[in-house]
C-alpha positions in Angstrom: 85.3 165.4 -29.5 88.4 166.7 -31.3 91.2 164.2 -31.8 94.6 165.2 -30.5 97.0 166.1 -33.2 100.7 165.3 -33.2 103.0 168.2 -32.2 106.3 166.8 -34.2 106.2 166.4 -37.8 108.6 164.9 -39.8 110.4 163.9 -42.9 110.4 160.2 -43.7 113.7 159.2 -45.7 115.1 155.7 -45.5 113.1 154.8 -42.6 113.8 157.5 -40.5 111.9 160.0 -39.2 113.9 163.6 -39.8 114.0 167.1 -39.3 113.8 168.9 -42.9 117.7 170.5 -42.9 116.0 173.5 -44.5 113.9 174.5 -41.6 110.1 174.7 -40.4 106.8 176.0 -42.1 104.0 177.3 -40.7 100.6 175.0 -41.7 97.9 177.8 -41.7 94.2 177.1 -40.8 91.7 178.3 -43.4 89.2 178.4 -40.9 91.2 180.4 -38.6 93.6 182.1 -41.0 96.2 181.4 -37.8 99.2 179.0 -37.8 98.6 175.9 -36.0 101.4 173.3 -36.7 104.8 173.4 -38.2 105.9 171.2 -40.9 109.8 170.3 -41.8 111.1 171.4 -44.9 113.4 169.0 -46.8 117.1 170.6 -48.4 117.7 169.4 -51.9 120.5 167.5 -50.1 117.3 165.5 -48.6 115.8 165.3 -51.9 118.7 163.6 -53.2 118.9 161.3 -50.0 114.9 160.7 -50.4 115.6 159.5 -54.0 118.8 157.3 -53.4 117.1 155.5 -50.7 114.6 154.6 -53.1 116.8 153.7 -56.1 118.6 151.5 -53.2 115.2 149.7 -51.9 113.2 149.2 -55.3 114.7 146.0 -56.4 114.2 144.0 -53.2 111.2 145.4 -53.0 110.2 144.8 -56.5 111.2 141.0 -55.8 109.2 140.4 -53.4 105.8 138.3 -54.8 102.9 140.6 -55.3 101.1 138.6 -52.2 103.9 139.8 -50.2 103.5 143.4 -51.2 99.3 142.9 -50.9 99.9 141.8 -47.6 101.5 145.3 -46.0 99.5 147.0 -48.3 96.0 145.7 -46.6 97.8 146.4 -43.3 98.1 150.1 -44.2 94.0 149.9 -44.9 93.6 148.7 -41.2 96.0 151.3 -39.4 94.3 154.2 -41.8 91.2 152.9 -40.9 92.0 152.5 -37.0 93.1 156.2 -37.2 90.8 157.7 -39.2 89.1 160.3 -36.9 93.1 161.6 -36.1 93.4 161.5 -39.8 90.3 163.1 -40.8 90.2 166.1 -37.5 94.5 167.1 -39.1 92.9 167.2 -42.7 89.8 169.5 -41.9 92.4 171.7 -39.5 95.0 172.2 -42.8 92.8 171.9 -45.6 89.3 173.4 -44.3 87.0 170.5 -46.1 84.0 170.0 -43.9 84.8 166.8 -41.2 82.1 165.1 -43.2 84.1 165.4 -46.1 87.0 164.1 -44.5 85.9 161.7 -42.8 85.0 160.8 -46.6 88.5 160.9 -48.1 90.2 159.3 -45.5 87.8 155.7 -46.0 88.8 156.2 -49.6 92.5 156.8 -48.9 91.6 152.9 -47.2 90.3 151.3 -50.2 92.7 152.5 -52.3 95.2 150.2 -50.8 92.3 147.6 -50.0 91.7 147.6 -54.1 95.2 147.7 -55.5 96.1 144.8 -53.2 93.6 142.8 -54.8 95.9 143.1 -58.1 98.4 140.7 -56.2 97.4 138.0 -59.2 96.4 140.2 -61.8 99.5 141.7 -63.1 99.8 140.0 -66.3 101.9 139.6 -69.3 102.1 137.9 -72.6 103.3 134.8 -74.3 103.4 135.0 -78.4 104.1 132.8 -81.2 107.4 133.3 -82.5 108.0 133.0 -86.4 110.7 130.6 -85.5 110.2 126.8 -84.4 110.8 126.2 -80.6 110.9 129.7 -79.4 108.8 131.6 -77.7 108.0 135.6 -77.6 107.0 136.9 -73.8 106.3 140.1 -73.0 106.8 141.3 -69.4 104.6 143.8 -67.1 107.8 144.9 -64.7 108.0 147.9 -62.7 108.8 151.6 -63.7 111.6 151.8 -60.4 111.7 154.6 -58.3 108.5 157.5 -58.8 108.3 160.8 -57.6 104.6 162.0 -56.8 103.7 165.5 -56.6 100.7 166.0 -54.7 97.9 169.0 -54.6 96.4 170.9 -51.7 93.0 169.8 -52.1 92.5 166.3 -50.9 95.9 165.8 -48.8 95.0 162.3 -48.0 93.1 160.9 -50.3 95.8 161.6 -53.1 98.5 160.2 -50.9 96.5 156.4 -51.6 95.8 157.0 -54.6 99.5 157.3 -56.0 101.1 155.2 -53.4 99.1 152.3 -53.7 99.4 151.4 -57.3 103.4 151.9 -57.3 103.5 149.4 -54.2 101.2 146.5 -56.2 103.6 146.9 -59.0 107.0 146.9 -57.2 107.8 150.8 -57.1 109.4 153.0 -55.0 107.8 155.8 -54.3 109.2 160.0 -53.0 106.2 161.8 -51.8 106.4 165.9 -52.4 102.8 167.1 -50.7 101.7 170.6 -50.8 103.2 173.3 -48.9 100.3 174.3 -47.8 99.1 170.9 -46.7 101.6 168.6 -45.9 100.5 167.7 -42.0 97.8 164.4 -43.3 100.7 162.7 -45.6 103.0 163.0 -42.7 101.1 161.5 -40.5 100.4 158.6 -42.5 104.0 158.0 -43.1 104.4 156.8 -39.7 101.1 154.1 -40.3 103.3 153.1 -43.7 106.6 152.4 -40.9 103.8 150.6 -38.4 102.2 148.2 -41.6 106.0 147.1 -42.1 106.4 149.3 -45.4 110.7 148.1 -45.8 112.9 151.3 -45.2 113.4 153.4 -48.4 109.9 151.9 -50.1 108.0 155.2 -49.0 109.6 158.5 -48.8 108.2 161.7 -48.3 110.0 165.0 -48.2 107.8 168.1 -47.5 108.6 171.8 -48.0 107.8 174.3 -51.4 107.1 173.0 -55.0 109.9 175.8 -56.4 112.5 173.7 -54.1 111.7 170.8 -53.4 109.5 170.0 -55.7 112.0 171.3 -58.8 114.7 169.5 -57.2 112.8 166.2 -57.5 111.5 166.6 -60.8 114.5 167.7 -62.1 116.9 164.7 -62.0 117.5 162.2 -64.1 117.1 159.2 -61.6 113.7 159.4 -61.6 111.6 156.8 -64.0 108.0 157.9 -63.5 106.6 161.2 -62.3 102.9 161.6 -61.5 101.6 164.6 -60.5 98.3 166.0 -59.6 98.0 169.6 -59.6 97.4 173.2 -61.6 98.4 173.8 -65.2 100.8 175.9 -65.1 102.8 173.3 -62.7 102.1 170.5 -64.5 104.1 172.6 -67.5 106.9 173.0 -65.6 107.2 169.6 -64.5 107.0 168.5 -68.0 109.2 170.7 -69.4 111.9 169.8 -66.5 111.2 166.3 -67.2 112.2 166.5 -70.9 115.4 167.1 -70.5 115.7 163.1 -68.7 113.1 162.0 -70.7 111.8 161.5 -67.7 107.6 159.4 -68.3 105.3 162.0 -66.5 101.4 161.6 -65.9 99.6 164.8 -65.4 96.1 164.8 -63.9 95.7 169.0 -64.0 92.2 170.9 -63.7 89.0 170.8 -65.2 86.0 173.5 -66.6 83.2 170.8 -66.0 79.8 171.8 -68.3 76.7 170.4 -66.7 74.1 170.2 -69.6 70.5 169.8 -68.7 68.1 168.6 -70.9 64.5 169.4 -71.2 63.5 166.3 -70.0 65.6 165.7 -67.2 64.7 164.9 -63.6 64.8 168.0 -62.4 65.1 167.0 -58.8 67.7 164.8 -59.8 69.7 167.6 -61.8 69.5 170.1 -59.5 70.8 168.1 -56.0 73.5 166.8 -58.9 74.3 170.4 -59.6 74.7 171.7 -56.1 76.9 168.6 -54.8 79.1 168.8 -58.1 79.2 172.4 -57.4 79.5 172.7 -54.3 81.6 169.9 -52.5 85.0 171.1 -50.9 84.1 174.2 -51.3 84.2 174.0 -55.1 88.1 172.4 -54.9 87.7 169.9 -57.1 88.7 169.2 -60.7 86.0 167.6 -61.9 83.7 170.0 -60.4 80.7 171.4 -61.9 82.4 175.1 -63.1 79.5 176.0 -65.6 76.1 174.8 -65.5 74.1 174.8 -68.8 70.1 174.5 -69.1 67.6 174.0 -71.8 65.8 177.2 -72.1 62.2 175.4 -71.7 63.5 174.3 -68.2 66.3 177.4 -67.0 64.2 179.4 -64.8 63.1 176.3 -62.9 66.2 175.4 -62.6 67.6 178.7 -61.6 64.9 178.8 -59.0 65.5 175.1 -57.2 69.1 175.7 -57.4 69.0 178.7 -55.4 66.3 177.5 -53.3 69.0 174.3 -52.4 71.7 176.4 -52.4 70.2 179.0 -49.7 69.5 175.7 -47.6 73.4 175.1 -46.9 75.1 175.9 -44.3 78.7 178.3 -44.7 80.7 177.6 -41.3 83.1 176.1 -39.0 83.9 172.9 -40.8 84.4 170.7 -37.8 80.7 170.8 -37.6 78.9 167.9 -39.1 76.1 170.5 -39.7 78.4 172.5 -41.9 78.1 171.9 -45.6 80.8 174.7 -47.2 84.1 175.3 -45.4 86.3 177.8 -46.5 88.5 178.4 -49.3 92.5 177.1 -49.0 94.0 180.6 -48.8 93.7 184.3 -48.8 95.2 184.2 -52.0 93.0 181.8 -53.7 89.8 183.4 -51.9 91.0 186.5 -53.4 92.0 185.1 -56.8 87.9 183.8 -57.0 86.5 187.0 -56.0 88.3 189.3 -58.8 87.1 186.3 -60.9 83.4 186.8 -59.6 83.9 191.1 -59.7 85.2 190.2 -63.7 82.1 188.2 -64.4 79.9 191.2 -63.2 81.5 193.9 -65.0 81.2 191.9 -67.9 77.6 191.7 -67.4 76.8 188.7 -65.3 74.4 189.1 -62.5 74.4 187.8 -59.0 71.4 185.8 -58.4 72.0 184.9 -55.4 74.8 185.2 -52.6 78.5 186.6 -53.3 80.8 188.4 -50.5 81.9 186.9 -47.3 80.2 185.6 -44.4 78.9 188.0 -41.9 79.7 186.4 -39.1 82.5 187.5 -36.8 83.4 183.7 -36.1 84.4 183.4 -39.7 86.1 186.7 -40.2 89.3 185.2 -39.8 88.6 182.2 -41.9 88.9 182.6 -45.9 85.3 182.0 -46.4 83.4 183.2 -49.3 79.1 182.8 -49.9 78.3 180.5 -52.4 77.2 182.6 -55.8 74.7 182.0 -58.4 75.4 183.7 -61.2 72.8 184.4 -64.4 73.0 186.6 -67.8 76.2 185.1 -68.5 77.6 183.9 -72.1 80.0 181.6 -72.9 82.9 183.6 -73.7 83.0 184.9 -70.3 86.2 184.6 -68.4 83.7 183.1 -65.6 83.0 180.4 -68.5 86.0 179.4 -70.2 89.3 179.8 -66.6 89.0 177.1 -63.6 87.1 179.0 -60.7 87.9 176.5 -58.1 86.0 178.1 -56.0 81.6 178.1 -54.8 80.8 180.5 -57.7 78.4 178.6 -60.3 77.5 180.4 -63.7 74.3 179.0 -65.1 73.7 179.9 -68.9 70.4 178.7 -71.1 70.9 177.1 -74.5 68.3 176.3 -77.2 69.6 172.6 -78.7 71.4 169.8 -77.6 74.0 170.4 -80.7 74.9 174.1 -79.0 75.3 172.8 -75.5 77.7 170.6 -76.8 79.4 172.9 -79.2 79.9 175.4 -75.7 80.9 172.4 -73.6 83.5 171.4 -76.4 84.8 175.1 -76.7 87.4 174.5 -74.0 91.0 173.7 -73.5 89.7 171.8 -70.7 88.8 168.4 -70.9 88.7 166.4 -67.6 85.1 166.1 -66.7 81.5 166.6 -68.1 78.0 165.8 -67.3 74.8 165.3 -68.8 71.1 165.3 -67.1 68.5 163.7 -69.9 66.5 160.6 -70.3 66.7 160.6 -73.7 68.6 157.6 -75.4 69.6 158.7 -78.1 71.0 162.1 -76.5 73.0 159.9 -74.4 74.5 158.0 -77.0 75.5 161.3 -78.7 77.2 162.8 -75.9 79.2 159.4 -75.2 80.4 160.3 -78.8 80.9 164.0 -79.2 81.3 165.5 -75.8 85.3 165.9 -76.1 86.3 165.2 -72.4 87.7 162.4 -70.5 85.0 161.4 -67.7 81.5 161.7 -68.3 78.6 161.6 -65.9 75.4 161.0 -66.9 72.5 161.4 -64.7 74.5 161.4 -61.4 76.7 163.3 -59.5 80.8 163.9 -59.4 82.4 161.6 -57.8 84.7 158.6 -59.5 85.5 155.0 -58.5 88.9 153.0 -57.8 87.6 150.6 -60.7 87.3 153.4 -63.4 90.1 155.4 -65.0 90.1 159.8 -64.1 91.4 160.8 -67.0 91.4 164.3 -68.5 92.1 165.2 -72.2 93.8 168.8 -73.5 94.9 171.2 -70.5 93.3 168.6 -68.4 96.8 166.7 -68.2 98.3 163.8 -70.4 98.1 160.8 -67.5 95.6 159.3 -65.4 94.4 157.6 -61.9 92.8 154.4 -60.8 91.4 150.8 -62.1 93.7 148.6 -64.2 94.6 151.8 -66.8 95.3 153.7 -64.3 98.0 151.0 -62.5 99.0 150.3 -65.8 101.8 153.7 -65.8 103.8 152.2 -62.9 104.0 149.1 -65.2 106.6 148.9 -68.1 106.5 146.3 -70.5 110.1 144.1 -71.0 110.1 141.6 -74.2 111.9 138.6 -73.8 112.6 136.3 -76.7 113.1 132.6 -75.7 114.7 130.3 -77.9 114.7 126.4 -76.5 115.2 124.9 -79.8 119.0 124.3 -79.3 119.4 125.9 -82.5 120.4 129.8 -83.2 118.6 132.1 -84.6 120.7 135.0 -84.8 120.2 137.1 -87.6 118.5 134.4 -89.7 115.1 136.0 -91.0 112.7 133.3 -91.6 111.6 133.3 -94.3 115.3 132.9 -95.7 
């Protein structure tokens, strides 16, 4: 049974629940390619509002004990969790990721607050020896103040948690921008933030699109920390608007994930690997698997059970829990991977299997496209080398370990990699000399709230989760405490 979805979206700025002063969006359904909600859009008037409220509420907020913060932060986990199918049913409607997989991303947008409460008594700082008798040298972990978070279309909730959470532990304020074209999920959970007690101006969320609202909020010099995840090209803007403030800014941007399989691999293993990392939200995901390279002893195996699996899923309706690929965001990113696929052929690739749209009439509407396997393809390929975001997979041989990573390397990319071997030694190597941030050996995508998501090069200067990743809405503040009763002003000591 569909859950009912709420018919009156709003801004959240100070507490309150708003129209956006600039009007209404339609929220489009991928599945559909119809209009099925409106969302508010926020005037740079409300952006400025959004942004004072929090500059207003951050140091009573940041006051409060840690325990007191955990406290409305665990009650956020419950009311996520007690509205999780409303949650989940919104996100598959604006977003188009299977209800499996959103059912998926809304537990995780849950533990995300569940973890990052747990930090309550773990924020910690430093005492030093001084080089003078009877003082002391501390050095503080204190919040950044007020953040601005900028947040893709690809997991709407999920990404919500996982900026939200960490500023709250640490004392932050927080302003919200969520995609345009997916702002309905964040919304809704503004009003669970309200319910857990989050104190007026703590949480803001303004809505409405990234070349207004989101320039206005990245463009001011109130702003301490901005953390966006996103595309390239806007994480280069943000930074280049943020320079002029010297404003901090973590950028967690996309990702050209090699999978290398080895000759020994598991080929079982590999190949449910490759389809999951390929395959999962309909190939949205930053760290996953874009190019798929196999020892030439094992590629036409490989090539063979990958289509086999990949013939096995199920393009469709994603409010079915038998459905395994939904469709893509947008016309215009559906269109942007299919002159990306027509590219690859006419410079020589071959379809192996799948490519054009779905037959059936159900979907015609939707912005579906086949999952693609794509052979004969070499590594300077535009299909190799620029984020296809999308179910097309590329799958190249290669003769040594040293040239699989010498092609994985060859990228301005660096987020994600993995590696399918049961060989020591090669493991050890690639720990070394594969150049990217995350690295996945013998298992799937698919990070952890402990870890740190981190991406080197293109991939974004920043990162997400565990201790590093709280450890940006954290500043440090030295303190130099003299309780000897005696100055020490400008006195060197060893004078």
């Amino acid at each position: 049974m569909t859950e009912a979805i709420p018919t009156n979206f709003q801004l959240l700025i100070n507490g309150r629940f708003v129209d956006g002063s600039a009007g209404f969006s339609s929220v489009i359904n991928p599945s559909t390619g119809k209009a099925f909600a409106q969302s508010p859009d926020a005037s740079e008037d409300q952006v400025a509002e959004a942004i004072w409220a929090a500059r207003e509420a951050q140091p009573k907020w940041g006051m409060q004990s840690p325990l007191q913060r955990a406290v409305i932060m665990r009650q956020i986990a419950r009311l996520i969790r007690r509205d999780a199918e409303q949650l989940a049913t919104v996100l598959v409607m604006e977003q188009g990721k299977p209800i499996n997989e959103a059912r998926g991303e809304v537990a995780e947008a849950a533990e995300f607050f569940d973890y990052f409460a747990e930090f309550a008594r773990r924020i910690q700082g430093e005492i030093l020896p001084s080089d003078f008798p009877g003082e002391q040298i501390w050095i503080q972990r204190v919040p950044v103040g007020v953040v601005v978070a900028i947040l893709p279309w690809n997991y709407p909730c999920g990404l919500v948690s996982r900026k939200v959470a960490p500023a709250l532990i640490a004392g932050n304020t927080i302003v919200i921008k969520p995609h345009e074209e997916t702002p309905l999920t964040a919304l809704m959970m503004m009003r669970l933030f309200v319910e857990a007690g989050v104190p007026d101006g703590v949480v803001n969320v303004v809505s409405g699109a990234g070349e207004t609202v989101g320039a206005a909020l990245v463009g001011r010099n109130d702003v301490d920390l901005i953390t966006m995840t996103g595309s390239v090209a806007t994480g280069k803007r943000i930074m280049s608007s943020a320079a002029g403030h010297l404003t901090p800014v973590s950028l967690e941007l996309g990702g050209k994930a090699p999978f290398i399989v080895m000759d020994d691999a598991d080929m079982e293993h590999a190949v449910a690997a490759a389809v999951t990392s390929r395959y999962m939200n309909c190939g949205q995901v930053c760290v996953c698997n874009e190019r798929t390279l196999v020892h030439r002893s094992r590629y036409d195996e490989f090539v063979e059970r990958f289509i086999a699996m990949t013939r096995t899923l199920t393009v469709g309706d994603p409010m079915k829990t038998t459905t395994d690929i939904g469709p893509k965001i947008s016309s215009r990113e559906r269109d942007k991977v299919e002159k990306m696929l027509a590219k690859a052929v006419a410079d020589g690739a071959e379809i192996a299997f799948g490519g054009g749209r779905p037959q059936s009439k159900d979907l015609a509407d939707g912005f579906f496209i086949n999952p693609t396997v794509l052979t004969n393809v070499t590594p300077d390929m535009d299909i190799m080398t620029d984020e296809i975001f999308g179910p097309i997979v590329p799958i190249m041989p290669f003769d040594t370990f040293e040239e699989a990573v010498a092609i994985s390397n060859n990228s301005r990319f660096g987020l994600s990699a993995y590696l399918f071997t049961n060989d020591f030694n090669k493991i050890m190597a690639a720990v070394s000399d594969v150049s990217f941030g995350e690295i996945y050996v013998n298992r799937s995508a698919g990070e952890l709230l402990q870890a740190y998501h981190v991406g080197y090069r293109d991939s974004g200067p920043g990162g997400d989760d565990g201790v590093h990743g709280l450890d940006k809405y954290l500043r440090k503040k030295t303190v130099y405490v003299n309780y000897s009763g005696k100055p020490t002003a400008g006195l060197m000591p060893f004078r």
